[in-house]
DSSP file (Angstrom, degrees, kcal/mol; ACC not computed):
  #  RESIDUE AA STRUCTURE BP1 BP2  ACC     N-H-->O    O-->H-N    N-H-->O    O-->H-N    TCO  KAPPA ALPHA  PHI   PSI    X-CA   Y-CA   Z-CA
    1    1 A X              0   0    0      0, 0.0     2,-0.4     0, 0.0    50,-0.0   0.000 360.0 360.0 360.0 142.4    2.5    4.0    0.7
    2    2 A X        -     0   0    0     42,-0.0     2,-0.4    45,-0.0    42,-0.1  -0.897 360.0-161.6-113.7 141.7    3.3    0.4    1.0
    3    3 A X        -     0   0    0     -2,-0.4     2,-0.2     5,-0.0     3,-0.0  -0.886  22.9-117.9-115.5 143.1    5.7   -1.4   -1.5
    4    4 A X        -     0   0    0     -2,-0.4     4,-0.5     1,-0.1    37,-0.0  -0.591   8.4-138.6 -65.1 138.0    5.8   -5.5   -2.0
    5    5 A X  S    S+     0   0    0     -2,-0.2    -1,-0.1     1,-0.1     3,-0.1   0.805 110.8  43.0 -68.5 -25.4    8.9   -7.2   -1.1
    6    6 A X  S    S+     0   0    0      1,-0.1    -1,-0.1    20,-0.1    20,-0.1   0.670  97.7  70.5 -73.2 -20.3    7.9   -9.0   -4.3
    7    7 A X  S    S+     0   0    0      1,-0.1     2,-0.6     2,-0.0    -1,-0.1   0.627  99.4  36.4 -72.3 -18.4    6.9   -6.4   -6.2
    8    8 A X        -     0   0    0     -4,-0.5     2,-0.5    -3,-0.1    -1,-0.1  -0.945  60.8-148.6-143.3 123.0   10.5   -4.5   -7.1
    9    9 A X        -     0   0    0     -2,-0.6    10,-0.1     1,-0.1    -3,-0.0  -0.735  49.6 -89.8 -68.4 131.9   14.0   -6.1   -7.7
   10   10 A X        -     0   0    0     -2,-0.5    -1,-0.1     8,-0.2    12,-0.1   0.112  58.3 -65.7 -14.4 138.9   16.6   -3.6   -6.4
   11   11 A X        -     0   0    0      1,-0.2    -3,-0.0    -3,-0.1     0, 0.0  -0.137  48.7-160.0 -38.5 172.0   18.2   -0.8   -8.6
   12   12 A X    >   -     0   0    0      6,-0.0     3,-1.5     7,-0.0     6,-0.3   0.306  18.9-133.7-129.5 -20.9   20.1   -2.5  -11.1
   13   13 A X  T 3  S-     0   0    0      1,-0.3     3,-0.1     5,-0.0    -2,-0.1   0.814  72.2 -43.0  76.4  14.8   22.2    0.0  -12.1
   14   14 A X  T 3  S+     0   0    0      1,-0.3    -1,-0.3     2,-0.0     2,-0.3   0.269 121.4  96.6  91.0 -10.7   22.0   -0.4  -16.5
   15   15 A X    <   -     0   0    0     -3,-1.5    -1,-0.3     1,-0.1     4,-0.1  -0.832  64.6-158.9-135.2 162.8   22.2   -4.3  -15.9
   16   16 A X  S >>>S+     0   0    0     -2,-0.3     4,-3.4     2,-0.1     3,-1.7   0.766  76.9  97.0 -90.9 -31.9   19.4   -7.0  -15.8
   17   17 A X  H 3>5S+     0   0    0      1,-0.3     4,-3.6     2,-0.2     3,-0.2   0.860  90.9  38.5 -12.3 -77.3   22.1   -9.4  -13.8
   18   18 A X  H 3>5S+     0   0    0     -6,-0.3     4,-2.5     1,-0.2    -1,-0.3   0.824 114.5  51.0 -70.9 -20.5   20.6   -8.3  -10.4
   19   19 A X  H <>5S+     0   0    0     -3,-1.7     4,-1.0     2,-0.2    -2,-0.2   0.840 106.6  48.5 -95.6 -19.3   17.4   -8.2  -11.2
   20   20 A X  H  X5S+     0   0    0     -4,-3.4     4,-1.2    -3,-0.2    -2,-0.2   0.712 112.4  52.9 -68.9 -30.9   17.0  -11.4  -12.7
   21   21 A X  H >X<S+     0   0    0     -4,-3.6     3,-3.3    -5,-0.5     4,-0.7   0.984 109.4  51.7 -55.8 -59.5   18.9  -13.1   -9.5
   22   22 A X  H 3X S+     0   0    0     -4,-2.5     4,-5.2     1,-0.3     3,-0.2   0.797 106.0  49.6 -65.2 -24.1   16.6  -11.4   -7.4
   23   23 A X  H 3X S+     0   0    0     -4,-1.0     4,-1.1     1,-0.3    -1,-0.3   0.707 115.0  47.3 -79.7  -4.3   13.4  -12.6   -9.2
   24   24 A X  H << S+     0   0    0     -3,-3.3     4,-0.4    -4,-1.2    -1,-0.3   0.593 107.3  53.5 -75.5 -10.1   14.7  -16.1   -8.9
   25   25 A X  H  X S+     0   0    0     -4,-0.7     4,-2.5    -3,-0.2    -2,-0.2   0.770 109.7  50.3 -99.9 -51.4   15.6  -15.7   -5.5
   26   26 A X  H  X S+     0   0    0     -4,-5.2     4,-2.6    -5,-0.2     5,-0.4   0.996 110.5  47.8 -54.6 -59.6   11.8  -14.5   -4.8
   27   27 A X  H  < S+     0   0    0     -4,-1.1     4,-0.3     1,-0.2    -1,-0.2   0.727 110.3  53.9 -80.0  -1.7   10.1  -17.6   -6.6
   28   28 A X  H  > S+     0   0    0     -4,-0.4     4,-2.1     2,-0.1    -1,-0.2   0.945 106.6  52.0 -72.1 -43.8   12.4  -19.9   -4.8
   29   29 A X  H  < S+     0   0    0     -4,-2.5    -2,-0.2    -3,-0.3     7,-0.2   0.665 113.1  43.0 -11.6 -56.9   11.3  -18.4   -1.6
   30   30 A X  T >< S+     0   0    0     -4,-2.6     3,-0.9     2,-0.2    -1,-0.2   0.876 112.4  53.2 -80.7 -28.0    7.6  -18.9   -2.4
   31   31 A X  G >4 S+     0   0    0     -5,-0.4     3,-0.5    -4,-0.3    -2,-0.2   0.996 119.2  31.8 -70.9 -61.9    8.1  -22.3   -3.7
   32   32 A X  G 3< S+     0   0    0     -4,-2.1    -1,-0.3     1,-0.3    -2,-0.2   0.527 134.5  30.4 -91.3   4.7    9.9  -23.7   -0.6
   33   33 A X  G X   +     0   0    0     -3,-0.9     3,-1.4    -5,-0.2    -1,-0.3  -0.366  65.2 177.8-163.6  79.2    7.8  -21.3    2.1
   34   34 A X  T X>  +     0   0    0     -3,-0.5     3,-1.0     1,-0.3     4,-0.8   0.616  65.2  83.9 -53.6  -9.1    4.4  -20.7    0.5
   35   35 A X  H 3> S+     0   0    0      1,-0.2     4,-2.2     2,-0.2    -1,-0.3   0.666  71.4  71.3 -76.2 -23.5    3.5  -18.6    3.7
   36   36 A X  H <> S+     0   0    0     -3,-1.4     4,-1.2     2,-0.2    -1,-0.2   0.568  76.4  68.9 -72.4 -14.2    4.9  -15.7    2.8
   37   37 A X  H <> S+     0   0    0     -3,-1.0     4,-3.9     2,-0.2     5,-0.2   0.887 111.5  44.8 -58.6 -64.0    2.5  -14.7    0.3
   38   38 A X  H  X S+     0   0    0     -4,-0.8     4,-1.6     2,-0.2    -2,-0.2   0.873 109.9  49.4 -46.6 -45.5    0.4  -14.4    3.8
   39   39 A X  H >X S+     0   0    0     -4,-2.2     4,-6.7     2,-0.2     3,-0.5   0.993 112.0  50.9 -52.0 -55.9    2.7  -12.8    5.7
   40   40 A X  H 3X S+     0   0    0     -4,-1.2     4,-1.1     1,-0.3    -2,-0.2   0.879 114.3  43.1 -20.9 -76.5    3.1  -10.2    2.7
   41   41 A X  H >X S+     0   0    0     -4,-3.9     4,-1.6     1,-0.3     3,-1.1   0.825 115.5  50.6 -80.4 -23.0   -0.5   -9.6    2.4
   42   42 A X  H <X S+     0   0    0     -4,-1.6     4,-2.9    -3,-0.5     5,-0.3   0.952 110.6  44.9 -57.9 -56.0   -0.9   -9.4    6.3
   43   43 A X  H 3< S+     0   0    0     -4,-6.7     4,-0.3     1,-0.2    -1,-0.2   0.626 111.7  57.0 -69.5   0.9    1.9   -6.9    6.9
   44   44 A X  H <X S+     0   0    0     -4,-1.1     4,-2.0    -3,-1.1    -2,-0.2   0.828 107.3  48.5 -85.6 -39.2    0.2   -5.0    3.7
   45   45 A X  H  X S+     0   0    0     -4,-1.6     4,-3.4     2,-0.2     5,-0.2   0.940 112.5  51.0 -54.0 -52.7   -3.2   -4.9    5.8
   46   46 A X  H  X S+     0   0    0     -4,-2.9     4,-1.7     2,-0.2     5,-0.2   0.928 108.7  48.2 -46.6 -52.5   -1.1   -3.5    9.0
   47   47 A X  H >> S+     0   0    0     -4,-0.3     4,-1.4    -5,-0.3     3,-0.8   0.990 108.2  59.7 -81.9 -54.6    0.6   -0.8    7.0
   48   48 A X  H 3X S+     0   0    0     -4,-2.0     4,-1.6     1,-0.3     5,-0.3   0.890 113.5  33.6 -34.3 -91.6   -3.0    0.1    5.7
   49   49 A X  H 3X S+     0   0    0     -4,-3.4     4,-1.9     1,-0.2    -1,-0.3   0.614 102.8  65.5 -80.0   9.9   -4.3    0.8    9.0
   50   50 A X  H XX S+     0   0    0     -4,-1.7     3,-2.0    -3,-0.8     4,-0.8   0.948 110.6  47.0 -48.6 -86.3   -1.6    2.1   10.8
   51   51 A X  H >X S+     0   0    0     -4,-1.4     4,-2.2     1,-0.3     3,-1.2   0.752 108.2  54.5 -27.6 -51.9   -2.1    5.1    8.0
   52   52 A X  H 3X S+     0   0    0     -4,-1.6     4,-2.0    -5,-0.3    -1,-0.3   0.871 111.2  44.1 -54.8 -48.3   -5.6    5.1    8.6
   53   53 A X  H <X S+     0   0    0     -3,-2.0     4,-0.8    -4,-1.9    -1,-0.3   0.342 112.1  50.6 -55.8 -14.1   -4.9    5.6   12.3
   54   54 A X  H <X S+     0   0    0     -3,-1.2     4,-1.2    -4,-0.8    -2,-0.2   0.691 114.0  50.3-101.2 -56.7   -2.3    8.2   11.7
   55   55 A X  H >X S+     0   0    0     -4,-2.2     3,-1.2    -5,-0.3     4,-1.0   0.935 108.3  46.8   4.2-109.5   -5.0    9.8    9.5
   56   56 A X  H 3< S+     0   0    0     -4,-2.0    -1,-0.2     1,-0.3    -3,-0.1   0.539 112.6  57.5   9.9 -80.7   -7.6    9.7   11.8
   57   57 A X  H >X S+     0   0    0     -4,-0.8     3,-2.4     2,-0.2     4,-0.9   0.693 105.1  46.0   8.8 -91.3   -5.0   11.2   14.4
   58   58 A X  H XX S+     0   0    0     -4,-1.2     3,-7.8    -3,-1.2     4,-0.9   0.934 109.9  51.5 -52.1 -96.3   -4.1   14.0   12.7
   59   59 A X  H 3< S+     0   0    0     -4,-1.0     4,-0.4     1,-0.3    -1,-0.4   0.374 110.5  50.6 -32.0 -11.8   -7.5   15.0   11.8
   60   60 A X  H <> S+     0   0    0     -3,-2.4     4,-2.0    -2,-0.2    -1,-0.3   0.608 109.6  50.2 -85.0 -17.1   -8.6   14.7   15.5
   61   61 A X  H <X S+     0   0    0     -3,-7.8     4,-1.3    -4,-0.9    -2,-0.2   0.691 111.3  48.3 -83.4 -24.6   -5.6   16.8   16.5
   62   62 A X  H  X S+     0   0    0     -4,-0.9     4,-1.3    -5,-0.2     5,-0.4   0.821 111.7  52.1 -81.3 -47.5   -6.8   19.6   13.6
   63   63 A X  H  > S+     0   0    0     -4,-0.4     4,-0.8     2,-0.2    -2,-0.2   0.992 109.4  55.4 -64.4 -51.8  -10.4   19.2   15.3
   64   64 A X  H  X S+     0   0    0     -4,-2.0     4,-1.0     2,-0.2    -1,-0.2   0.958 108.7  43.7  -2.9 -84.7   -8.7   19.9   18.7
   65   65 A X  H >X S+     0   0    0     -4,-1.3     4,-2.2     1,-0.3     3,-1.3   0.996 105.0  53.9 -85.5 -71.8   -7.3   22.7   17.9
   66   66 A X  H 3X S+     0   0    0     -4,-1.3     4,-0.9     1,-0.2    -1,-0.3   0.694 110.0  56.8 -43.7  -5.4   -9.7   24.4   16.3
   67   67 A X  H 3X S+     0   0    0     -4,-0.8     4,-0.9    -5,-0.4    -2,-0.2   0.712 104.0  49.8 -77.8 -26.8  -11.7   23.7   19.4
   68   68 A X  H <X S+     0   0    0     -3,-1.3     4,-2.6    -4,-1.0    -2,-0.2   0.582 109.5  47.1 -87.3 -35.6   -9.6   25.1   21.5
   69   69 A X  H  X S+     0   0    0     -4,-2.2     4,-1.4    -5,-0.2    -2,-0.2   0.998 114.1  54.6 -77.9 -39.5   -9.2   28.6   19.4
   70   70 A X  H >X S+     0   0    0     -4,-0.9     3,-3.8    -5,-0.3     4,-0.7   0.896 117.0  37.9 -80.0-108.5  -13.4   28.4   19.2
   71   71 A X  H 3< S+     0   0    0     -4,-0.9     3,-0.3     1,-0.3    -1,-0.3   0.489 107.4  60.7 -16.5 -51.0  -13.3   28.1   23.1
   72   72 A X  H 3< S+     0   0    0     -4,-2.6    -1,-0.3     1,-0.2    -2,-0.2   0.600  98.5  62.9 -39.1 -32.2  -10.3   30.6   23.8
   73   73 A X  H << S-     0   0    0     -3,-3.8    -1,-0.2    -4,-1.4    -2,-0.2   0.104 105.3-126.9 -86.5  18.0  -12.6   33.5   22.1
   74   74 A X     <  -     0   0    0     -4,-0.7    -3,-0.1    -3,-0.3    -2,-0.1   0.865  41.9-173.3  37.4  56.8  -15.3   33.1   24.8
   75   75 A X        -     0   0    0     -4,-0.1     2,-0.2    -5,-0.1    -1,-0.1  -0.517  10.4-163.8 -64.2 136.1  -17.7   32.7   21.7
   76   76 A X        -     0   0    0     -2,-0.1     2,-0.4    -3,-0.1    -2,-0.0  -0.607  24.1-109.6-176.3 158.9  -21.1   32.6   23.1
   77   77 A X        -     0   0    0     -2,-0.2    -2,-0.0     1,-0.1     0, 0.0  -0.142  28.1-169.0 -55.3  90.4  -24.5   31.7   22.4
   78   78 A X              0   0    0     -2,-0.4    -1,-0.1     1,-0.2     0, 0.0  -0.123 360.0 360.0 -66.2 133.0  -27.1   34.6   22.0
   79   79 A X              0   0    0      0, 0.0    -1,-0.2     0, 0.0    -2,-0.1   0.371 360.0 360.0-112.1 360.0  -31.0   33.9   21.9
């Protein structure tokens, strides 16, 4: 799961104090370095398919192994 660096102020703790700094802090940031909106969505694409690839992974590792018990039982094919 991927979070925005824009998308959540920090706990706050009961007060709005921190969480209003931080959302001024953010829209100075974009104002004076509009590029970060790109980075943002870039490093959001990366974390996507890292997961996907870790996915993927997994399931190739499950497919493995059940290949390997299939193969270990000297299964074979009868006409």
């Amino acid at each position: 799961m991927t979070t925005s660096i824009f998308s959540k102020a920090p706990a706050t703790g009961g007060t709005g104090a921190l969480s209003d700094l931080y959302t001024s802090v953010t829209k100075s940031l974009l104002v004076k370095n509009p590029g970060m909106k790109n980075l943002e969505a870039q490093l959001t694409r990366d974390s996507a398919r890292l997961s996907t690839i870790g996915k993927l992974a997994l399931a190739l590792d499950q497919f493995r192994t059940g290949a390997d018990r299939l193969s270990g039982a000297k299964l074979t094919w009868r006409r």
